[in-house]
C-alpha positions as CSV (number, residue, x, y, z in Angstrom):
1,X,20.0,8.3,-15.3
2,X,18.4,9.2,-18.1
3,X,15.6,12.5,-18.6
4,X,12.6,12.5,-20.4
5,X,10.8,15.4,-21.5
6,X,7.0,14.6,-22.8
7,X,5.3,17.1,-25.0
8,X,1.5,17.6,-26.0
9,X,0.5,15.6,-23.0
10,X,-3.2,15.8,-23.7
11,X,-5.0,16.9,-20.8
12,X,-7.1,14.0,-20.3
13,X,-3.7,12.1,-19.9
14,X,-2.8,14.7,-17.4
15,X,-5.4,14.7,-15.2
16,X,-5.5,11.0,-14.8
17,X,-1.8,11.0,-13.8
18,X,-2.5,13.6,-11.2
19,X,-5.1,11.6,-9.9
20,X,-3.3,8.4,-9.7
21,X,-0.3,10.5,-8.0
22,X,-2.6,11.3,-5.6
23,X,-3.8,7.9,-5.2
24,X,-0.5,6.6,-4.8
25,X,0.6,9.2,-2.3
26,X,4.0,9.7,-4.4
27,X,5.7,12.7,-6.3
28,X,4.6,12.8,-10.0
29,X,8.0,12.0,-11.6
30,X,7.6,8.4,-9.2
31,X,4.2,7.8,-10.1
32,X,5.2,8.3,-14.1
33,X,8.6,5.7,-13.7
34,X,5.8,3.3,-11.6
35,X,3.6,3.1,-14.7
36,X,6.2,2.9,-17.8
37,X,7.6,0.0,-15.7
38,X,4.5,-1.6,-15.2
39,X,3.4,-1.0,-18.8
40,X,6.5,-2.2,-20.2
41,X,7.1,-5.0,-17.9
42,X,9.8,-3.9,-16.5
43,X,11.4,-6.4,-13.5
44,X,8.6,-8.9,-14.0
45,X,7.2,-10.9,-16.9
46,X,4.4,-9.2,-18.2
47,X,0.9,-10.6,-17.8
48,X,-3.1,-10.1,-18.8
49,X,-4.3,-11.3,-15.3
50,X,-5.0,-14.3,-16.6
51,X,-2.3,-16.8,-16.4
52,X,-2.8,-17.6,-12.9
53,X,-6.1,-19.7,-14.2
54,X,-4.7,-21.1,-17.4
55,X,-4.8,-24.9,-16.7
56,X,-5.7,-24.2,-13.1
57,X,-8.8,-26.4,-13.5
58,X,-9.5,-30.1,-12.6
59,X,-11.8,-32.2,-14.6
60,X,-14.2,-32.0,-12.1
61,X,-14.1,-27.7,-11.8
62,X,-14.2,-28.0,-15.8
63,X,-17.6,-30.1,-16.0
64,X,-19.0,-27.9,-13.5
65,X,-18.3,-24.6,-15.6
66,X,-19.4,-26.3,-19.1
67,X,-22.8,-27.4,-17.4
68,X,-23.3,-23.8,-15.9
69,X,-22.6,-22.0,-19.2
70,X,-24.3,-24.7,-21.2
71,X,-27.6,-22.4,-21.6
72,X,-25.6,-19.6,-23.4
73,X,-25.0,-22.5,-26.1
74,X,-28.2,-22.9,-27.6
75,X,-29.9,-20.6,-29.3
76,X,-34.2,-20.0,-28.5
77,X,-35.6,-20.2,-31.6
78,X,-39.1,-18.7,-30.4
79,X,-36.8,-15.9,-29.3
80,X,-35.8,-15.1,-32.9
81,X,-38.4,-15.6,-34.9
C-alpha cells in the first residue's frame, strides 16, 4: 500500500470532503480513496452520464423530441427588432 500525504489542501476543499465523509458515513482516509477512484475511473470505465442514451432512441422517440424542441429553432424576429 502506498501513502499519500496532501499539502495546501485549500479549505474549501476541506470542508467539502468533511461533508461528504459525513454523508457517506465512512472514515476520511475511505471517503478520499472512494473519490480518486471514482475520478480516475478506477474498476469501471469512466463515463459522463450520458452514454446510457446515446442511440437509445427509436425513430419514433426521435421525431417526437425534434417536434417538441422545434420552437427553440426559429428565431422571433418581432422579438429582436
Amino acid at each position: 500500500m502506498k501513502t499519500l500525504t496532501i499539502r495546501n489542501l485549500p479549505p474549501e476543499v476541506a470542508k467539502a470532503l468533511e461533508k461528504e465523509k459525513r454523508r457517506r458515513g465512512r472514515s476520511l482516509n475511505q471517503t478520499v480513496i472512494e473519490l480518486l477512484g471514482q475520478g480516475l475511473g478506477v474498476g469501471k470505465r469512466r463515463s459522463n452520464g450520458l452514454a446510457s442514451l446515446a442511440g437509445s432512441w427509436d425513430e419514433e422517440e426521435l421525431a417526437r423530441f425534434e417536434e417538441a424542441v422545434a420552437a427553440f429553432e426559429t428565431i422571433d424576429h418581432e422579438l429582436w427588432r
